[in-house]
C-alpha positions as CSV (number, residue, x, y, z in Angstrom):
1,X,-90.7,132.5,-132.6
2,X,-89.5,135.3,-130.9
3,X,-90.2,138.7,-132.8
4,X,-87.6,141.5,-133.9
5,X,-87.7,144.4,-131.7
6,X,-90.0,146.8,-133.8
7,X,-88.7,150.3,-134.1
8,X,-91.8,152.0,-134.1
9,X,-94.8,151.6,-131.2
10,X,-98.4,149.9,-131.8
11,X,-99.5,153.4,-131.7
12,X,-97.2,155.4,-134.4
13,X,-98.1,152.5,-136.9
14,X,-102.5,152.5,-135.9
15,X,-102.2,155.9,-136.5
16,X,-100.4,155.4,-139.6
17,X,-102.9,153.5,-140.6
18,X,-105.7,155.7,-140.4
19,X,-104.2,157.4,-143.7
20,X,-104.6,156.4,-146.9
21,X,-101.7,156.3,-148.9
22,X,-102.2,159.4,-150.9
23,X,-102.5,161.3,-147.6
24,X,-99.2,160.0,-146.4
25,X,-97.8,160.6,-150.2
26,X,-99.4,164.2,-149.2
27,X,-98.0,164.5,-145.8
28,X,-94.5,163.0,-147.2
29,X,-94.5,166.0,-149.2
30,X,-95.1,168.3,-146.6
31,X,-92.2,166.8,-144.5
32,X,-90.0,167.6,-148.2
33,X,-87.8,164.5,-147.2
34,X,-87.7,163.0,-150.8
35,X,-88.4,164.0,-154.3
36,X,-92.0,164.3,-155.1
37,X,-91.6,161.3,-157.5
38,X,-89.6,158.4,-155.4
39,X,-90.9,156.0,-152.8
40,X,-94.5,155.2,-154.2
41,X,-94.3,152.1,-156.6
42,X,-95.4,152.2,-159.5
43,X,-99.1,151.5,-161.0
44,X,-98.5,147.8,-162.5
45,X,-97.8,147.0,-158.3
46,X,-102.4,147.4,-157.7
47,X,-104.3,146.1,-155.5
48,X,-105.6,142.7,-155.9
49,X,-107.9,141.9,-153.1
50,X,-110.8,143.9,-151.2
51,X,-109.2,146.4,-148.2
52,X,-110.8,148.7,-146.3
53,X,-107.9,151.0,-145.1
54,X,-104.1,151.1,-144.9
55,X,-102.2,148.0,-144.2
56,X,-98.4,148.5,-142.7
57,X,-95.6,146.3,-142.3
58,X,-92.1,145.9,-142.0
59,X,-90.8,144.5,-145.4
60,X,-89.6,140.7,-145.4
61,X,-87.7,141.2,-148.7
62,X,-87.2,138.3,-151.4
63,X,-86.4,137.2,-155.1
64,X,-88.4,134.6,-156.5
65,X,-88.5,132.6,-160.2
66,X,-90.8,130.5,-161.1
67,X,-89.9,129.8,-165.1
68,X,-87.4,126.8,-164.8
69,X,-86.6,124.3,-161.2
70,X,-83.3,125.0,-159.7
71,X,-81.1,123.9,-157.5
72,X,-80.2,126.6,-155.5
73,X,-83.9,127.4,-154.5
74,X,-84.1,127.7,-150.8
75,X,-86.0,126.0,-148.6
76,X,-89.4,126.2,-146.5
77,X,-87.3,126.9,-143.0
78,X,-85.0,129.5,-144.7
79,X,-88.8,131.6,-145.4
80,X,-89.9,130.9,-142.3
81,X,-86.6,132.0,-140.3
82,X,-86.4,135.3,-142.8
83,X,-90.0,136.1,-141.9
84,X,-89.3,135.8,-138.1
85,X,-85.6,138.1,-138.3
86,X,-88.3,140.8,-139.1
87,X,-90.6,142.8,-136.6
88,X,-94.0,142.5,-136.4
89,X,-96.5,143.7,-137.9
90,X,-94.6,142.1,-141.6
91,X,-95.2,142.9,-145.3
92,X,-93.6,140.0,-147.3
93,X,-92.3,142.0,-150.8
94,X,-91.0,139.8,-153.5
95,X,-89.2,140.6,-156.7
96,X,-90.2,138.1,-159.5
97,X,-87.0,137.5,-161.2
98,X,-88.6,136.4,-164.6
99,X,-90.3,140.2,-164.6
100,X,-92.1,141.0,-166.7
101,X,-92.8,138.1,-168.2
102,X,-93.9,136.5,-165.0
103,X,-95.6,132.7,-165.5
104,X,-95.8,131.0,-162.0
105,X,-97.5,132.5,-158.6
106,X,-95.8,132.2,-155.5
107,X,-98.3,133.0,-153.4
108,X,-101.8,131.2,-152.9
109,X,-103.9,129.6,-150.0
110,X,-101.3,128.0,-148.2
111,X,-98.4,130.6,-148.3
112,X,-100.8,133.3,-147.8
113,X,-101.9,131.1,-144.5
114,X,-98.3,130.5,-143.3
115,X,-97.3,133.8,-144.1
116,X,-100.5,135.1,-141.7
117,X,-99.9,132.7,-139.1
118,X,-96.6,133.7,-138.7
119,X,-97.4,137.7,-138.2
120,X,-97.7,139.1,-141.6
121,X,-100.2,141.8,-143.0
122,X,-100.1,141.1,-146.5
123,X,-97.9,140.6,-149.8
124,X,-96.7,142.7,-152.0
125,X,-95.0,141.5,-156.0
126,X,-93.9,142.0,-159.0
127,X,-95.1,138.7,-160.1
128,X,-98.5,137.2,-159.9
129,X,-101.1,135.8,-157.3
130,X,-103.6,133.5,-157.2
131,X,-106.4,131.8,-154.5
132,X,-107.9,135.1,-154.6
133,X,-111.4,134.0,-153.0
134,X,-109.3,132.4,-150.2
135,X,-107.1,135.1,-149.7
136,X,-109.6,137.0,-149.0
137,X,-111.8,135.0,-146.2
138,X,-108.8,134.4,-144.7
139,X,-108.0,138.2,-144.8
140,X,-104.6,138.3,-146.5
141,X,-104.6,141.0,-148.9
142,X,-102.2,140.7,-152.5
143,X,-100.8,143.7,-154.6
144,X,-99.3,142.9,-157.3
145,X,-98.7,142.8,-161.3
146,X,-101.2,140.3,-162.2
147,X,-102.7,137.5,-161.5
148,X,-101.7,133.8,-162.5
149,X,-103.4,130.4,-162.8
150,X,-100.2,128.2,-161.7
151,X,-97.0,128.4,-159.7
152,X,-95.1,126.9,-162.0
153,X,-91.7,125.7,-160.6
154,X,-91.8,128.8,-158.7
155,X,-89.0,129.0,-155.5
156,X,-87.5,131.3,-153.3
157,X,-83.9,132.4,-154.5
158,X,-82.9,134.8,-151.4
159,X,-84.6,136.6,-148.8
160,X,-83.9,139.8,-146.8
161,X,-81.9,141.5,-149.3
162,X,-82.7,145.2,-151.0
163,X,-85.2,144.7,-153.9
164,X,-86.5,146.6,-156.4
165,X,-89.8,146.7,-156.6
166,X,-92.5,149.0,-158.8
167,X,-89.5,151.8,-159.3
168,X,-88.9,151.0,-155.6
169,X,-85.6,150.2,-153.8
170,X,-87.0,147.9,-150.6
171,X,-84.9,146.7,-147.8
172,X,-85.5,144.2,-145.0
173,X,-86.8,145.9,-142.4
174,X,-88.6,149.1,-144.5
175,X,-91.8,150.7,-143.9
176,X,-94.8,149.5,-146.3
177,X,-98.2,151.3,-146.3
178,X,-100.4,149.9,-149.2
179,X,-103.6,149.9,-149.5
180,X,-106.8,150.1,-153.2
181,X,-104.8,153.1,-154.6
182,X,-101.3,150.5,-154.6
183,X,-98.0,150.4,-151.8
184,X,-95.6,153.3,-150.8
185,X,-92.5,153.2,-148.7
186,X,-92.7,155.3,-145.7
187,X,-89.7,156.9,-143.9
188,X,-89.5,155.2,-140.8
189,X,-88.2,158.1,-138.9
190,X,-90.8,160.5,-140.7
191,X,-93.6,158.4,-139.2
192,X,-94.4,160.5,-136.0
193,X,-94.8,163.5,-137.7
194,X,-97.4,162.2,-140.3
195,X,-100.3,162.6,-138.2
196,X,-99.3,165.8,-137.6
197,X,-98.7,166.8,-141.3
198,X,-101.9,165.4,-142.6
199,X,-104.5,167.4,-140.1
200,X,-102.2,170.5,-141.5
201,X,-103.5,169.2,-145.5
202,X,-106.6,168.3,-144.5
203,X,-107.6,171.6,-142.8
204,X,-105.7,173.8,-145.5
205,X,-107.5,171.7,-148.7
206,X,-110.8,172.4,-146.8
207,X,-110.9,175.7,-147.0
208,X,-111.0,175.2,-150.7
209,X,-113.2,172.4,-150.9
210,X,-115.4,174.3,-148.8
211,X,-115.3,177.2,-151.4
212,X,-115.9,175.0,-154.4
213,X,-118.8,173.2,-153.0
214,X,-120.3,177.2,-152.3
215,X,-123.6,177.9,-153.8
216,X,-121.7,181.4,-155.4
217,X,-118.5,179.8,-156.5
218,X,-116.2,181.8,-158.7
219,X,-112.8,182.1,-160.1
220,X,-112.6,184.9,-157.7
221,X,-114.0,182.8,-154.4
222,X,-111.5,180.1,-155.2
223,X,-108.8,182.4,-155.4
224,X,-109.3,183.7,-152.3
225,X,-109.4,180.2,-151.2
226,X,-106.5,179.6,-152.3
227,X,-105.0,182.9,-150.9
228,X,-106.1,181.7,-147.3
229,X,-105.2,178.2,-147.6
230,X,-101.5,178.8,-149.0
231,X,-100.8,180.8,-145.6
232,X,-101.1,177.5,-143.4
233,X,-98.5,175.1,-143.8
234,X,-95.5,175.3,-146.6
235,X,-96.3,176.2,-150.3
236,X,-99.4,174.7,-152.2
237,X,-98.7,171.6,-154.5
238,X,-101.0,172.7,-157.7
């Protein structure tokens, strides 16, 4: 398998990965690239297995149902080839088509192993999971809506086409940080400047942290704090 030629460098995406996802909602902010609202999906989209920090990937999109057999399900190979037209590192994101009222998991033990031995960082659905103690020795972390005892007659309908997701509308090929607070979509050409735009949020919010935590805190020390902080960077968000 020969991988997609990734459009950003090991580098941008480790450094990417040192945030957590409200720091990169944070930083997205700063960058004032999209509403304040888009690109974060929503709560019912959690996170199912243990993580320690942000997981990124490139999206290997899909629709899945798992409420009645069909003939037009696609096939093992057809999975396999979608997950390999996709750079690496890869975030398989599936829309449950029988949302909300979901009833068969896709993923368990052995898709989460084949989607891991083929280069891919985690999953992220609308439907449910399952295997969850194996999922997690074998380190392939789930986010989804719920978790589910059986896959029912579940099947893959397409793959690599836009989804949505959690409020979300995911291509093949998008951005995905996710990690215990739930997934966000991440501009691929904003990613070099994160870094950046975080150590700007971080330094500005301690000035006021630092103030708050002050044995003589006030209204009138925090307001000052505020004062100072609100002259680095662009306008304060609260």
């Amino acid at each position: 398998m020969t991988d997609a030629k990734a459009p950003l460098t090991t580098e941008q995406l480790a450094a990417l990965a040192e945030l957590d996802t409200p720091t990169i909602a944070n930083a997205l902010e700063e960058l004032d690239i999209r509403p304040r609202t888009e690109g974060f999906l929503r709560p019912e989209i959690r996170c199912i297995s243990p993580v320690a920090k942000t997981v990124v990937g490139y999206a290997v999109t899909g629709l899945i149902s798992a409420r009645h057999r069909s003939p037009k399900a696609l096939g093992r190979s057809d999975y396999w080839d979608a997950i390999a037209s996709i750079p690496a590192p890869r975030m398989v994101v599936l829309h449950d088509v029988d949302y909300p009222d979901t009833i068969g998991s896709y993923w368990g033990e052995v898709q989460g192993n084949t989607a891991l031995g083929l280069g891919c960082v985690g999953a992220v659905t609308d439907g449910g999971v399952r295997d969850l103690r194996e999922a997690e020795e074998m380190g392939f972390p789930f986010w989804a809506k719920e978790v589910l005892v059986s896959h029912g007659y579940v099947h893959a309908l397409e793959f690599n086409v836009p989804i949505g997701i959690g409020g979300v509308l995911v291509r093949p090929g998008d951005l995905i940080a996710a990690d215990i607070h739930g997934a966000i979509e991440v501009p691929i050409d904003a990613v070099p400047k994160l870094p950046d735009a975080a150590r700007l949020l971080v330094k500005r919010e301690s000035i006021v942290i630092k103030a708050a935590q002050a044995a003589n805190a006030s209204p009138e020390t925090l307001g000052a704090a505020w004062d100072e902080a609100s002259k680095i960077g662009s306008e304060q968000s609260y």
